[in-house]
N, C-alpha and C positions, 0 to 999 in steps of 0.2 A: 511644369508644375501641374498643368490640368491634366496631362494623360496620366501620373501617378493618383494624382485624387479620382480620376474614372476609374482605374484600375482598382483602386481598393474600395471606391464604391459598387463595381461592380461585383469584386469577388470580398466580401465584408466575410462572410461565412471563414470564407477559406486562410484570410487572414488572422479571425479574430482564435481560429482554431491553431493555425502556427503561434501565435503568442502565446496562446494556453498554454501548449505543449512544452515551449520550451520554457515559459513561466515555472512549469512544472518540474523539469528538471532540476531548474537553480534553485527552485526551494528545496527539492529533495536534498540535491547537493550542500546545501546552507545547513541545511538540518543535521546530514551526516558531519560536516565539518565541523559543527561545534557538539559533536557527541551528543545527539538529541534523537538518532535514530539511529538503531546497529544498521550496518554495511549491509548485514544479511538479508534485514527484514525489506532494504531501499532497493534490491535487486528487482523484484518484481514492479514494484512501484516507477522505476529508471526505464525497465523496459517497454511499458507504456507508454511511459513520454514519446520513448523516440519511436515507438510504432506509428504514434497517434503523430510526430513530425514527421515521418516519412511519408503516411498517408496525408497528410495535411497541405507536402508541398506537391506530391506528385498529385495531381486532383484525378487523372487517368484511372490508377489503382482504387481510389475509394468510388468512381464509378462502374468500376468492372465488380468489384466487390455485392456494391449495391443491387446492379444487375441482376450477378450469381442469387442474390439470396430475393429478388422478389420486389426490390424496393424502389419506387420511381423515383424518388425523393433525394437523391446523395448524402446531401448533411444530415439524414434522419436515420443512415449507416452509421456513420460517424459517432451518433448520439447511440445508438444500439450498439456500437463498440465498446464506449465510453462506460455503460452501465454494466455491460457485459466483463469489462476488465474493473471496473471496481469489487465487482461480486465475488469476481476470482482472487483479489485481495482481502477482500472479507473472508473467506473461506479460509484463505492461510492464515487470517490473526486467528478464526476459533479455533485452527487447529494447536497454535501457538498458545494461546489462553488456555486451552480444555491442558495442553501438557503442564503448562504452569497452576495451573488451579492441582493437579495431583499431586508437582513435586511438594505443594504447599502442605499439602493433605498429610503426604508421609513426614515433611518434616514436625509439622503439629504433632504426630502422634507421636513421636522420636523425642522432643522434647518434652512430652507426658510422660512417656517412660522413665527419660534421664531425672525429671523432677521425683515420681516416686521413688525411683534406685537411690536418689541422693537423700530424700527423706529418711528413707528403711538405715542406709549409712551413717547419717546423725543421728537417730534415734539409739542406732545401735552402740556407737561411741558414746553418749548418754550413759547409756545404759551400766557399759563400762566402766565411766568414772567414778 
């Protein structure tokens, strides 16, 4: 019992970041099951998780990473991952919003037109009786 609590006192980083990770997936997961997030939109979001648990368990790979890019610090890679893959999610919802805000746009103006065609058509049946 003391070498598992050394163990996770010593690597608390590397643990509390597997929990996230896969925290993260069964929410993703949970959300898609009860139809609260398209399939589509949880792909990128899914493959985070498990990048961020592969780097999380393998601790090697987030040191070599860290390394490569300059940073003495390991979990402070990790945390520049973390922000750097949310961003990259952010950028796919404005892409996803800026499309939905236009289909909204043509349908607005679609249903202006059907409103006045249907006006000019009672009027003009009016007219006739």
């Amino acid at each position: 019992m003391y070498n598992l609590l050394a163990i996770v006192t010593e690597n608390r980083i590397q643990v509390f970041s597997i929990i996230g990770s896969i925290s993260l997936i069964l929410i993703i997961l949970g959300l898609i099951k009860r139809k609260k997030l398209k399939e589509e939109y949880s792909l990128l979001w899914l493959a985070c998780g498990c990048f961020f648990v592969l780097i999380s368990v393998f601790k090697p790979l987030l040191q070599i990473f860290a390394s490569t890019l300059g940073i003495i610090y390991a979990p402070s890679a990790l945390l520049l991952m973390l922000i750097v893959s949310a961003f990259f999610i952010l950028i796919q919802f404005s892409v996803v919003i800026s499309k939905l805000s236009e289909s909204n746009k043509n349908l607005i103006q679609e249903v202006g037109i059907l409103k006045v065609e249907l006006k000019k058509l009672h009027s003009h049946v009016q007219d006739i009786k």
